[in-house]
MARGU-521982 format. One line per 10 residues: number of its first residue (from 0); for each residue x, y, z of N, C-alpha, C. Coordinates in pm, whole numbers, plus 50000, padded with zeros to 5 digits. Layout:
NUM) X Y Z X Y Z X Y Z; ...
//
This chain:
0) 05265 08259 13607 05198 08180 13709 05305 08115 13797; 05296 08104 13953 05383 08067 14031 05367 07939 13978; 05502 07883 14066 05478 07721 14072 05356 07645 14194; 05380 07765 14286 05240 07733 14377 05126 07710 14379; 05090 07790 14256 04988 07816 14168 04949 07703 14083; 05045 07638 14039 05058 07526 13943 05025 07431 14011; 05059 07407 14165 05061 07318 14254 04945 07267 14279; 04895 07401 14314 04778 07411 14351 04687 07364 14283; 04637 07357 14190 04553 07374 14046 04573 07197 14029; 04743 07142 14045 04787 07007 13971 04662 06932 14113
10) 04681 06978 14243 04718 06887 14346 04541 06865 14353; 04478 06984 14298 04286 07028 14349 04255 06898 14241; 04268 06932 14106 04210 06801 13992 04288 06719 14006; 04356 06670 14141 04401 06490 14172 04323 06454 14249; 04248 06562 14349 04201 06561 14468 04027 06532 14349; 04021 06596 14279 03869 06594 14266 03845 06487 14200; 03940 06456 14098 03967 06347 14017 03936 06176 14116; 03982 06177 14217 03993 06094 14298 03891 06038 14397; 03846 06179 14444 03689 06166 14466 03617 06121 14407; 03576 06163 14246 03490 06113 14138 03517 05956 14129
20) 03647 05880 14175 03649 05809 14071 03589 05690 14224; 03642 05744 14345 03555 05714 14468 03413 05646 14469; 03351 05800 14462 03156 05787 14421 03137 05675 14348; 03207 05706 14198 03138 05612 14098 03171 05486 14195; 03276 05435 14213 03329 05264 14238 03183 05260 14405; 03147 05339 14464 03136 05343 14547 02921 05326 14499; 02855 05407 14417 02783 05415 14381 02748 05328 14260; 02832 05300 14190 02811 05215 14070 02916 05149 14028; 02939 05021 14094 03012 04976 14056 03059 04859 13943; 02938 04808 13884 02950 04746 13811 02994 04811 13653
30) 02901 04925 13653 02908 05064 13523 03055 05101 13556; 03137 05137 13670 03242 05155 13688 03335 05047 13662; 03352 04931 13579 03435 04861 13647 03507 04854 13495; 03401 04879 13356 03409 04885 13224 03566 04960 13204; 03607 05079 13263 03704 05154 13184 03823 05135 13264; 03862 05048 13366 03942 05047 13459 04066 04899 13418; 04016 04843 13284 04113 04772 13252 04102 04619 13282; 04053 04609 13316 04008 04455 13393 03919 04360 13303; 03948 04235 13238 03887 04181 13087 03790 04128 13160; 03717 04084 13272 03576 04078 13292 03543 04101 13451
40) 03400 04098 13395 03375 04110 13563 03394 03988 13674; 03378 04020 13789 03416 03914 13940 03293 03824 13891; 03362 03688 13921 03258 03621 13918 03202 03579 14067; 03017 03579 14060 02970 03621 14183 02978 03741 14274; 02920 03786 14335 02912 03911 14367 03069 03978 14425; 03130 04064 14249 03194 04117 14284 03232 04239 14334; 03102 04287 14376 03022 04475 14449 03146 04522 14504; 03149 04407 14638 03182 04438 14713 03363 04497 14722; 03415 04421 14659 03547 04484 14593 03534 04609 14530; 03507 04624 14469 03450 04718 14423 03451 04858 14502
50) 03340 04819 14582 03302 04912 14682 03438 04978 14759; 03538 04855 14790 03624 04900 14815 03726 04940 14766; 03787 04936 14667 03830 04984 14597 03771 05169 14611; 03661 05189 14591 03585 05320 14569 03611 05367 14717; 03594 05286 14809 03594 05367 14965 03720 05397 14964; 03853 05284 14907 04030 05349 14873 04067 05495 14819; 03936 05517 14733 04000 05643 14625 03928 05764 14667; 03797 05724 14758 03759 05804 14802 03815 05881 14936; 03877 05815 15008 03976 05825 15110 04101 05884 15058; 04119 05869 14972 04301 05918 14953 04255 06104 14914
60) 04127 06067 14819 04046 06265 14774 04030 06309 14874; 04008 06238 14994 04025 06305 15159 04131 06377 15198; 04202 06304 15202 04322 06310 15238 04378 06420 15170; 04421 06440 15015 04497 06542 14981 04422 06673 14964; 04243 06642 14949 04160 06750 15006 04230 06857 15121; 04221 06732 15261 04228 06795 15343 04396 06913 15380; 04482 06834 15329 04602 06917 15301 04584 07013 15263; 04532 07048 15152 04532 07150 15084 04426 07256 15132; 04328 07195 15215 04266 07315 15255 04360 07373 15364; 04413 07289 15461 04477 07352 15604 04627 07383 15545
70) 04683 07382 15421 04783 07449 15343 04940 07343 15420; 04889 07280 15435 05035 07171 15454 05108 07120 15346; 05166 07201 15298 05210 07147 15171 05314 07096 15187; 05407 07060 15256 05494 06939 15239 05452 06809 15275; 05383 06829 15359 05290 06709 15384 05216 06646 15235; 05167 06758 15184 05072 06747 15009 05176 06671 14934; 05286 06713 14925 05433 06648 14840 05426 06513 14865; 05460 06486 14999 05513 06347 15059 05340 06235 15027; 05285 06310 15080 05131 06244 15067 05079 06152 14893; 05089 06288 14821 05088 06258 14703 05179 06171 14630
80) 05286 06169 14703 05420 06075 14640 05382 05925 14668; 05348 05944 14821 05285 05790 14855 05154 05734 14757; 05027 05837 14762 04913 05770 14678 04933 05736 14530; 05146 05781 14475 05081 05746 14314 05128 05616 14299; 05134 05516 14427 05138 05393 14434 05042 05338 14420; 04926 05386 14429 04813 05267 14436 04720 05250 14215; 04762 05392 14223 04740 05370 14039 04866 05278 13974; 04977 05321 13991 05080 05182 13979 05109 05057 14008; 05013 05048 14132 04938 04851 14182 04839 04859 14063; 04755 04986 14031 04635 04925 13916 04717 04865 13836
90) 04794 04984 13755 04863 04916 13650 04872 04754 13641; 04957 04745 13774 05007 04592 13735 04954 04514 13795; 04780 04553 13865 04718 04445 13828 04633 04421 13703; 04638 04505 13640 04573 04525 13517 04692 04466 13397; 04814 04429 13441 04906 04371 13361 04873 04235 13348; 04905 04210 13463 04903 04061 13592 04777 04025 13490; 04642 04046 13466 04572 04001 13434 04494 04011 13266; 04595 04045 13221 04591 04066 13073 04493 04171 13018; 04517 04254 13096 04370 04339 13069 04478 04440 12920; 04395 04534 12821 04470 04580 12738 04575 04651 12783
100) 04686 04725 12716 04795 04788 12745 04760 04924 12769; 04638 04969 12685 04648 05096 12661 04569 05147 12803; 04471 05059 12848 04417 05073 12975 04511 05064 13084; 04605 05012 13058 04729 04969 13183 04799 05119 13197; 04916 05174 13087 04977 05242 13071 04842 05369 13056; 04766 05372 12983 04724 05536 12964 04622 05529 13055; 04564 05492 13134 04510 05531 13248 04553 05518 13345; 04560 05394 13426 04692 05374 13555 04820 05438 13606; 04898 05439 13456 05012 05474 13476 05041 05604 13473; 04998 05689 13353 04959 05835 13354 04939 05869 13491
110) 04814 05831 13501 04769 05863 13678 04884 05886 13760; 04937 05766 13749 05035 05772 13878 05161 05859 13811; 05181 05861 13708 05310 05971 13668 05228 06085 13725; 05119 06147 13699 05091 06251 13716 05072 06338 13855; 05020 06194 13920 05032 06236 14110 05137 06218 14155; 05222 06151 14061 05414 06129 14123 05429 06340 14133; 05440 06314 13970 05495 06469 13939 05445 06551 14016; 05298 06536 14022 05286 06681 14149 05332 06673 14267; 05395 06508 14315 05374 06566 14457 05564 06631 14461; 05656 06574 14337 05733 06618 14362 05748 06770 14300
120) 05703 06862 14242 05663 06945 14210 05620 07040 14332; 05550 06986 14411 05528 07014 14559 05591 07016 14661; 05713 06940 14653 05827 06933 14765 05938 06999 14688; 05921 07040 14585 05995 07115 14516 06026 07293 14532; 05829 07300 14539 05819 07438 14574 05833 07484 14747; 05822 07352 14822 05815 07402 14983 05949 07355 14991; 06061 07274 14949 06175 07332 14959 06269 07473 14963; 06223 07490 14786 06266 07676 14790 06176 07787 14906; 06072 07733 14930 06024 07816 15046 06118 07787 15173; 06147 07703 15159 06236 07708 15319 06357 07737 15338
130) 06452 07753 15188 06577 07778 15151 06576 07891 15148; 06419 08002 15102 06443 08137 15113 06384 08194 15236; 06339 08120 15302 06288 08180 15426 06361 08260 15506; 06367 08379 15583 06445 08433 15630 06462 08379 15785; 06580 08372 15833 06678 08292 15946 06590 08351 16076; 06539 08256 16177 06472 08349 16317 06562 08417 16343; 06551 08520 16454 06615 08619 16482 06688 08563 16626; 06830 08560 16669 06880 08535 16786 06829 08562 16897; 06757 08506 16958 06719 08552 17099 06890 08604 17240; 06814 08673 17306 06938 08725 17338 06957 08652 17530
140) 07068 08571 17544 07084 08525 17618 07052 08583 17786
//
């Protein structure tokens, strides 16, 4: 299996992954708020965070969606490198607020190791694409 292949496959279940996790915050957010690390809920209507939060994650599944359909993959690299910042703000707000460890590190942080790794995995493979690309041809004066 190429590494493109790998890319591909890593970059689609970040993209779908991200979407899902969108909907739910976006559709249900209170049922959503249980596995995300956080020791209770907002006091007074905390929806609306929420909501946003979900419109954040649903936007970023846009985003590396849309890369990957119009095949920009260095763009997918750099893109993905930027969004595995916002699971690493979870983390440590999920530190910041004493929420458990295992919710901090094995969901948050995973996350974001995992959209780190692809996106460099991804600038990895459109590097060697451009190192083997063959040279334009001299136009002739």
């Amino acid at each position: 299996m190429s590494l493109k292949t790998v890319n591909t496959v890593l970059a689609t279940v970040c993209a779908l992954f991200v979407l899902y996790l969108g909907l739910s915050f976006i559709l249900a957010p209170e049922a959503s708020t249980q596995g995300v690390g956080l020791p209770t809920w907002p006091v007074g209507n905390g929806d609306g965070f929420l909501i946003m939060k979900g419109t954040r994650e649903f936007s970023m599944g846009l985003v590396i969606g849309t890369l990957l359909l119009t095949g920009h993959r260095r763009a997918l690299g750099w893109v993905l490198l930027m969004e595995a910042v916002a699971p690493f703000g979870d983390m440590i707000n999920v530190l910041a607020h004493h929420g458990p460890l295992a919710a901090a590190f094995g969901i948050h942080g995973l996350t974001s190791a995992l959209i780190a790794i692809t996106g460099v995995l991804t600038l990895r493979e459109t590097s060697r694409a451009q190192a083997t690309a063959p040279a334009p041809a001299a136009q002739p004066a």
